[in-house]
N, C-alpha and C positions, 0 to 999 in steps of 0.2 A: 075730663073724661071719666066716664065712673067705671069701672074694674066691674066686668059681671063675671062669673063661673062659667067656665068652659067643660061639658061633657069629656068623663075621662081626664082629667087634667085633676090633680091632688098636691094639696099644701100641705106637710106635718111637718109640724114644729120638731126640732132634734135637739137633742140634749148636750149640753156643753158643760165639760168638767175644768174647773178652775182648780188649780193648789200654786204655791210658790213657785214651783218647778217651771207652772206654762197650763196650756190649754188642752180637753181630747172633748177633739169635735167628732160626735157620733154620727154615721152618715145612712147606710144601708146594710143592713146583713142580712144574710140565707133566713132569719125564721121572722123578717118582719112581713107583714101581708103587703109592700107594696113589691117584694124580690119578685122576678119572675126567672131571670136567667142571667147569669155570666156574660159578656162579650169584650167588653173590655172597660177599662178604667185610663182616663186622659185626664190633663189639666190646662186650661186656657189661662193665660194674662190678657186682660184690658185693662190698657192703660185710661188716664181720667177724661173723659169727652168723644174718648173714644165708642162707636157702633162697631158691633158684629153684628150684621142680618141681613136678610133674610133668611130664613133657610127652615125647610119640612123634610124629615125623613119618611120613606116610603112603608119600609117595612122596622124602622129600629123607632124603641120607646126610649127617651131620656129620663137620667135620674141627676137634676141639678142642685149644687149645694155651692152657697158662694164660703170659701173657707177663707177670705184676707179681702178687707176691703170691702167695698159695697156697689153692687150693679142693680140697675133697671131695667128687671125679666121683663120682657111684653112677649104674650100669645095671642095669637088670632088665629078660630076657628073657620075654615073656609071650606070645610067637609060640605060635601052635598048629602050626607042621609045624618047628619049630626042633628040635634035637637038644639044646640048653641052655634049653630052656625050664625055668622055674621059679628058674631061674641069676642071684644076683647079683652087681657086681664092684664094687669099693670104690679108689680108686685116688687118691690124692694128687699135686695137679699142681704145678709152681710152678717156683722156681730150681735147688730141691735135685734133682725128678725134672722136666725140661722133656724133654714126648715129645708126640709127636704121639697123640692118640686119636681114630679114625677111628669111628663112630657109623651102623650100616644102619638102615634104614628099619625100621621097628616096633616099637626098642629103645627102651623107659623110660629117660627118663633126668633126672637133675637134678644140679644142685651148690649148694653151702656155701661159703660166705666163711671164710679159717680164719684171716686176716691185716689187722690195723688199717694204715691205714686202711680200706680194701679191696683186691681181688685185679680183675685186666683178661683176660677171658679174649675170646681171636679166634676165630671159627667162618670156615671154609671151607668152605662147604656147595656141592655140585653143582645146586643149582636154586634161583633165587631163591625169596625168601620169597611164602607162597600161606597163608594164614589160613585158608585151609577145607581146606587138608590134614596140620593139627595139631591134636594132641589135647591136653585137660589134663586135669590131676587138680591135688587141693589137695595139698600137701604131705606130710599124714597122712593120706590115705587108705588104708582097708586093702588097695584093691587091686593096693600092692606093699608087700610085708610087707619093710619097714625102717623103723628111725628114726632121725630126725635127732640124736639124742639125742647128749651127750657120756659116753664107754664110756674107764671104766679099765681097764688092765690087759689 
């Protein structure tokens, strides 16, 4: 499957500071151009082989950064006035690529566990959490043609 760019959807690399001590993994602040608003800040574990997805929010934008471990982001644009509709992107997050992925409102989205014990992924999302303005789907539903499946080669 080839990864195309999805409308509204941004990769930046983030900076990661190494000394003796340990790690500081740079994520989102008020004067970078992808900030828009505050809502709140969460952290997910997935465990290794483990899916979380389906799921599009309605009105909130995500700001994802895997900070432990390594997961397989997938988006799929299913917007009807998008210019990437039909568009999906396949993106590996972790130590090796640590980047900020910025998530618009109506993008499909889920991730994979790709690392034992599990992977720690942070969302910075502009609005707090609101349950009735998220969708789901089950994992394999057809109505985003991917699978989670493992692909040689």
């Amino acid at each position: 499957m080839a990864s195309q760019a999805i409308a509204g959807v941004s990769v930046v690399p983030r900076r990661r500071i190494p000394d003796e001590r340990g790690t500081v993994y740079h994520m989102l602040k008020a004067t970078d151009p992808e900030f828009v608003r505050f809502g709140e800040i969460y952290f997910s574990t997935v465990y290794a082989g483990v899916i979380k997805a389906w799921h599009l929010h309605r009105a909130m934008t995500l700001n994802y950064a895997c900070i432990f471990g390594t997961i397989k982001l997938v988006l799929f644009d299913d917007r009807s006035d998008s210019s990437t509709r039909g568009h999906l992107m396949e993106l590996f997050l972790g130590p090796d690529n640590y980047s900020l992925v910025v998530i618009p409102p109506g993008v499909w989205n889920g991730f994979k566990g790709m690392a034992n014990p599990y992977a720690i992924v942070a969302n910075c999302a502009d609005l707090p959490h609101d349950p009735a303005e998220i969708v789901r789907l089950d994992p394999s539903s057809d109505r985003v043609p991917y699978r989670w499946d493992l692909r040689h080669g």
